[in-house]
C-alpha positions in Angstrom: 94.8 89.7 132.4 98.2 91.7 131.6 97.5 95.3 129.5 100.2 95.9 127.1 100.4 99.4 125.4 102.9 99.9 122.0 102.7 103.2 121.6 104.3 104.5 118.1 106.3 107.7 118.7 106.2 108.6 115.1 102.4 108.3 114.4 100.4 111.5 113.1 98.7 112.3 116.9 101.4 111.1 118.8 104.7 112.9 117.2 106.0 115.4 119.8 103.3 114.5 122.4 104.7 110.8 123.8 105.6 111.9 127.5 102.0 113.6 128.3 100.8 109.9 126.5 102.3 108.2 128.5 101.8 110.3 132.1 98.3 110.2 131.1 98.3 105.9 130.4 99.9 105.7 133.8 97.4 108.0 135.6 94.7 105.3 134.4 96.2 102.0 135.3 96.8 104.3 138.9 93.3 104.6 139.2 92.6 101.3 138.2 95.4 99.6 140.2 93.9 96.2 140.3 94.8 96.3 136.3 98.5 94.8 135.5 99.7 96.7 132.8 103.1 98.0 130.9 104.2 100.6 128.2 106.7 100.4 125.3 107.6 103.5 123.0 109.1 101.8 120.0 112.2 102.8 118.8 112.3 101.3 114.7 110.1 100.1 112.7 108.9 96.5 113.5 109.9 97.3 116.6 106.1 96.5 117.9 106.5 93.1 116.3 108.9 91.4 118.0 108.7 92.9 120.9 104.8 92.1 121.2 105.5 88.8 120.3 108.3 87.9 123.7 106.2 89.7 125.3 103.3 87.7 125.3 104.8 84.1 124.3 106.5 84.6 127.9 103.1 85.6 129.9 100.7 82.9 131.0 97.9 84.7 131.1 95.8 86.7 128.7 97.5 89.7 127.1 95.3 93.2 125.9 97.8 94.6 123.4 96.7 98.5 123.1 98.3 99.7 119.4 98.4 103.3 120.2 99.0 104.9 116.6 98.1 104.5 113.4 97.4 101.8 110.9 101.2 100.8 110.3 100.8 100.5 114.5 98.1 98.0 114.2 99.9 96.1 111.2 103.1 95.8 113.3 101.2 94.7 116.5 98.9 91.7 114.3 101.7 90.3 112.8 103.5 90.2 116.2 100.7 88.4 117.8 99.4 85.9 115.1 99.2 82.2 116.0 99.5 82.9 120.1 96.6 81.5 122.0 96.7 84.0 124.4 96.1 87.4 123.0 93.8 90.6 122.5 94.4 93.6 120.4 92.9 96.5 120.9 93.2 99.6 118.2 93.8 103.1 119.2 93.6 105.0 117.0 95.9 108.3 116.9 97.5 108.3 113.4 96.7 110.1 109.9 95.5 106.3 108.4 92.5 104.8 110.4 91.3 102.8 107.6 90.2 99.9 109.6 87.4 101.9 111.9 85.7 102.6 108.9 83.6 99.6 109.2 82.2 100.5 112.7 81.0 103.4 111.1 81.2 108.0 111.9 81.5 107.4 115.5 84.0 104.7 115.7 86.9 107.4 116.7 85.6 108.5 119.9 84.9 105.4 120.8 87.8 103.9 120.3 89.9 106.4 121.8 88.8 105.9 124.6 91.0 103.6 127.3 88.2 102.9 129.8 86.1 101.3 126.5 89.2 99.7 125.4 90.3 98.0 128.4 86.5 96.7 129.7 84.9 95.9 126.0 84.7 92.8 124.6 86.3 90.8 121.6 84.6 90.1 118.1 86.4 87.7 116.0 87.8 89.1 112.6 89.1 87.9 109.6 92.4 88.5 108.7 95.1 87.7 105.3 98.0 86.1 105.3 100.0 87.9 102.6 103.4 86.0 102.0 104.1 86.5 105.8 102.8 88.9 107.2 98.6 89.3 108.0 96.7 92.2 106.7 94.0 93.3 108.6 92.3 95.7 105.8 92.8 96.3 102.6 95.7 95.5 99.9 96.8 97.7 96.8 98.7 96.5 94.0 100.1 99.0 91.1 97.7 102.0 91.0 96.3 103.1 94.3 99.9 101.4 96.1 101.7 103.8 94.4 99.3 106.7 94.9 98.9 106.0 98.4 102.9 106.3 98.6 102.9 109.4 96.9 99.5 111.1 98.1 101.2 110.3 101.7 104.6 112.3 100.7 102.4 115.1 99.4 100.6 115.0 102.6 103.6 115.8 104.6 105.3 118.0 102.5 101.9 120.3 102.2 100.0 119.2 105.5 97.5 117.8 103.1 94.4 115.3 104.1 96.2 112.2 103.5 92.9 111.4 101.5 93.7 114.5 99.3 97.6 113.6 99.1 95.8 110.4 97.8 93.5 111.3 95.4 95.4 114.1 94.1 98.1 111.4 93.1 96.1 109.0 92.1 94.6 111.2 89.5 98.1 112.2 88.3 98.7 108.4 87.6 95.6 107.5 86.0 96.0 111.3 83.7 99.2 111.5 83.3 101.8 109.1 83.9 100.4 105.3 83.0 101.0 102.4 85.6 99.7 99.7 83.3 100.9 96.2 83.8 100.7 92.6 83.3 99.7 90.7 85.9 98.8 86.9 86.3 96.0 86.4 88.6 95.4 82.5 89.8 92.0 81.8 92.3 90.4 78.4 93.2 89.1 77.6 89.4 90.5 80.2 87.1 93.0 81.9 85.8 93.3 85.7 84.5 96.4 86.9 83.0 96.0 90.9 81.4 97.1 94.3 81.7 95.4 96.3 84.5 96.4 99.5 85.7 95.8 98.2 89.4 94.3 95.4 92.1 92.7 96.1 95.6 91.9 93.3 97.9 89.5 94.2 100.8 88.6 92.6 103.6 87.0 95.5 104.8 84.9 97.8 102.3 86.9 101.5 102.6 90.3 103.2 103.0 91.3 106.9 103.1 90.0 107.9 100.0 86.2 106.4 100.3 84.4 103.4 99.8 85.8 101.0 96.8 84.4 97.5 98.2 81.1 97.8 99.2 80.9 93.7 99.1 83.6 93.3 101.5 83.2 92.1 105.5 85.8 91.6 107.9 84.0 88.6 109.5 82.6 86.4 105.9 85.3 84.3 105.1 86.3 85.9 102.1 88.7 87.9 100.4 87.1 90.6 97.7 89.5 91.3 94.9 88.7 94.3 92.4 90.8 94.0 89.3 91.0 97.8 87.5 91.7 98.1 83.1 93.4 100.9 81.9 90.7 103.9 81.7 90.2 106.1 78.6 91.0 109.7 79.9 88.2 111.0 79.1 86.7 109.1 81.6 89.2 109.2 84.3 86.9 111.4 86.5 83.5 109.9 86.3 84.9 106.4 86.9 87.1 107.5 90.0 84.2 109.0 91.5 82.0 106.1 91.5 84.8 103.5 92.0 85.2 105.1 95.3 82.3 105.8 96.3 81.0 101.7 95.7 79.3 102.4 92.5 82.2 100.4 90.3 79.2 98.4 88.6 78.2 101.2 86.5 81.8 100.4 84.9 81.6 96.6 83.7 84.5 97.0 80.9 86.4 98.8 83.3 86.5 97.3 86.8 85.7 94.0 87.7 84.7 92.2 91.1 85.9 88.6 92.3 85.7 86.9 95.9 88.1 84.0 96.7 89.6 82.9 100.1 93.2 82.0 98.1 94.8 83.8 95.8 98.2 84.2 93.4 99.7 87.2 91.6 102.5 87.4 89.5 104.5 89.5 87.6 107.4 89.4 85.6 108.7 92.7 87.2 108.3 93.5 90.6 104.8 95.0 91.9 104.2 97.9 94.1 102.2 96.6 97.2 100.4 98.3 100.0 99.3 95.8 103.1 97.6 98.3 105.6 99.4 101.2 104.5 103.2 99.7 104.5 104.6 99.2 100.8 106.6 96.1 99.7 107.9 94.8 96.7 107.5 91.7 94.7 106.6 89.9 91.7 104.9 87.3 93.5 102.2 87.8 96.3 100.6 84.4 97.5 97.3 85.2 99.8 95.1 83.6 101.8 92.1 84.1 104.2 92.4 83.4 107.8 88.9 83.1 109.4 88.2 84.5 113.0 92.1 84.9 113.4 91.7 87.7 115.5 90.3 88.8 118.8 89.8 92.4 118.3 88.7 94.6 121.3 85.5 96.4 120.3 83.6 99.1 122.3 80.2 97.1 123.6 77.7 99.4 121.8 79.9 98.5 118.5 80.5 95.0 119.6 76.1 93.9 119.9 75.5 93.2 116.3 78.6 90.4 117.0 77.2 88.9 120.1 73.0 89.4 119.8 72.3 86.4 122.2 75.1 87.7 125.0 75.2 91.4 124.4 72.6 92.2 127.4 74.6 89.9 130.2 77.7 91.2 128.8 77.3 94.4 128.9 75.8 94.2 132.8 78.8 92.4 133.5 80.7 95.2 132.2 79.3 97.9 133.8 80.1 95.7 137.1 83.7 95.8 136.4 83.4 99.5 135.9 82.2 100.0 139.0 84.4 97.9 141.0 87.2 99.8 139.4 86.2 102.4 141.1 84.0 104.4 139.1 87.1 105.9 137.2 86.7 109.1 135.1 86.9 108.5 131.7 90.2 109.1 129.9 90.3 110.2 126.0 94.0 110.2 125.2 93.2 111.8 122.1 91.7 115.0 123.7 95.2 116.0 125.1 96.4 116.6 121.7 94.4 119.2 119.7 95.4 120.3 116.1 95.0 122.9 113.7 92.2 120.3 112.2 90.0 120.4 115.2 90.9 117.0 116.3 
């Protein structure tokens, strides 16, 4: 197996800190010399793309793609990687947006910063979305929270906010204060809705920054969950955000309303604003369909059990094995080098 690390210069806990990232990367394949491995720093956006994908159409055996950075990282890395036989991606997290260890739950982070866990775990099979092309790995936003997740994240910056405060903070301006209502057409296998709604989020997992908005969604059940959001009376802005993200949107029939599907249609006769995993497009037409089990992604073995019940035991043995024939290495946590104001 080759070991292939794209790390993102520009994400939130790498910025500034890229040659101690990569010294430190180094000093663990050293250690672990039996372990084939490269590094690239990319240089532009969708840089990780297309270099991920040469990379590992040219390499005949299996590939462990590390994407060192933040969700916009990860993003660039799938869609460089879809439809190749021969590929694992692992997610290391080290940016402001980790949306997507949400669903392993409080104690994902450490263990997936963690390169000894990363490069000896095993792979779980997730569900992915093909969104006109490119594959979406969490959640999608359409009017609303797209537009407040590309403000709150300018507010963040410019104030070294949470980027879940930059988030809500705009959000709440929108919903207030400046209406985002629009018309939409929305087509899924055996119906049709065509209305005004202020917004749209598609999970495939359950959370993003800001809390918990799809508590139906699973990255492994086939299924896309869409959540369709009517414009709110503002006098009731405050007690519907709350429990829309914290799950509770049922207490809000008239308001918010829940659909599953695995393909999906929308249209607009002006062009939407779209967040897939944090990076914004726009369109007036968004075609989108579920991939099942698309991808092999690397998951920690105490996270990984609840995937593999009948194999976890052997596995894990086998694991522990391969840790020791490495030499017993000390464990690395990239994410230690780099400690912020925040504690991290």
């Amino acid at each position: 197996m080759k070991h292939l690390c794209i790390i993102n210069p520009m994400a939130g806990r790498v910025a500034g800190h890229v040659n101690e990232l990569v010294e430190e990367i180094e000093d663990f394949f050293a250690r672990n010399s039996r372990m084939d491995y490269k590094i690239h720093v990319t240089r532009w956006k969708r840089d990780a793309s297309g270099y991920v994908m040469r990379y590992v159409s040219n390499a005949r055996e299996m590939v462990r793609v590390y994407a060192i950075g933040g969700g916009g990282t990860l993003f660039e890395v799938i869609n460089g990687v879809m439809g190749l036989p021969n590929v694992q991606v692992a997610y290391y997290p080290m940016g402001n947006d980790d949306d997507f260890l949400t669903i392993f739950g409080k104690n994902a982070r450490s263990e997936f910063t963690s390169m000894r866990n990363l490069s000896l775990s095993p792979v779980i099979p997730v569900d992915t979305i093909l969104a006109g092309n490119h594959y979406v790995a969490s959640v999608i936003l359409i009017g609303l929270e797209a537009v407040s997740y590309l403000e709150g994240l300018k507010l963040s910056e410019k104030f070294r906010l949470p980027l879940g405060v930059g988030y809500l903070v705009s959000g709440f301006y929108y919903s207030m204060i400046k209406s985002l209502l629009k018309s939409y057409r929305i087509e899924m296998e055996g119906f049709e809705l065509e209305n005004e709604y202020t917004g749209i989020f598609i999970g495939n997992i359950s959370s993003h920054g800001a809390g918990y908005p799809a508590p139906e969604a699973s990255f492994n059940d086939g299924y896309m969950d869409v959540y369709t959001l009517k414009p709110v009376p503002k006098s009731k802005v405050l007690a519907i955000l709350k429990d829309y993200q914290s799950g509770h949107y049922n207490k809000w029939p008239g308001y918010i309303t829940h659909y599953r599907c695995k393909k999906l249609r929308i249209t607009s006769l002006t062009d939407m604003t779209v967040a897939l995993d944090g990076e914004i497009f726009f369109d007036n037409e968004l075609k989108l369909e579920i991939c099942p089990s698309s991808l092999n992604l690397v998951c920690p073995w105490d996270m990984a059990e609840p995937f593999y019940n009948q194999n976890a035991t052997e596995g894990k043995k086998q694991a522990d094995k391969a840790s020791v024939e490495l030499g017993q290495t000390q464990e690395v946590k990239l994410s230690d080098l780099f400690v912020d104001g925040d504690g991290f």
